[in-house]
N, C-alpha and C positions, 0 to 999 in steps of 0.2 A: 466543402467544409462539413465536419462532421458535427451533427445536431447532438446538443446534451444525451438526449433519451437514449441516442444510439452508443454510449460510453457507459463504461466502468469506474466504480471509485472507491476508494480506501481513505477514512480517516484514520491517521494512524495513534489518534485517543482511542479508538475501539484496540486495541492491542500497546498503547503506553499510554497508560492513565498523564492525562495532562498535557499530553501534545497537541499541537493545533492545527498539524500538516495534513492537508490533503491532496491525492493525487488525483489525479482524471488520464484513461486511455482507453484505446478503443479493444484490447482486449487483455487477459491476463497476465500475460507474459509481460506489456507495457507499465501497468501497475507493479509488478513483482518487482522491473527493473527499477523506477523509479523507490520501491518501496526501500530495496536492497542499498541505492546510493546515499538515502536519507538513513539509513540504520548505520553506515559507516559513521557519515561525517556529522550527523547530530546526536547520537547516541555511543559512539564511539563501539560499534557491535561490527569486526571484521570478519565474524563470521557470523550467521543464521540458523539458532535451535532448531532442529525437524519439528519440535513443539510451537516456534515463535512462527515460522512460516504455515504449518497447518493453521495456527490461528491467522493470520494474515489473508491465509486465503480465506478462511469463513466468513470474514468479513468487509470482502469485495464484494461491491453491489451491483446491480446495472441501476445507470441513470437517466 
């Protein structure tokens, strides 16, 4: 099992003020997927601004 320290995470209030989701994976592409399914079905966003995802990514972290 993989140790916190060794993951990635996005709250996705750093890119929509007021939300409370966070994600956790072990590399970017897992946070992106999850970030993308969360922007369908709670934000109702079926597509992803090249703006909204450059921001998305800036503010993946490791943890």
């Amino acid at each position: 099992m993989k140790r916190y320290e060794d993951m990635k995470q996005l709250s996705c209030g750093a890119v929509v003020s007021g939300c409370a989701a966070v994600f956790h994976g072990e590399t970017t592409d897992d946070i992106l997927r999850q970030a993308a399914d969360h922007a369908r079905e709670d934000h109702a966003m079926h597509e992803i601004p090249p703006a909204v995802a450059q921001e998305i990514r800036a503010n993946i972290v490791d943890v």
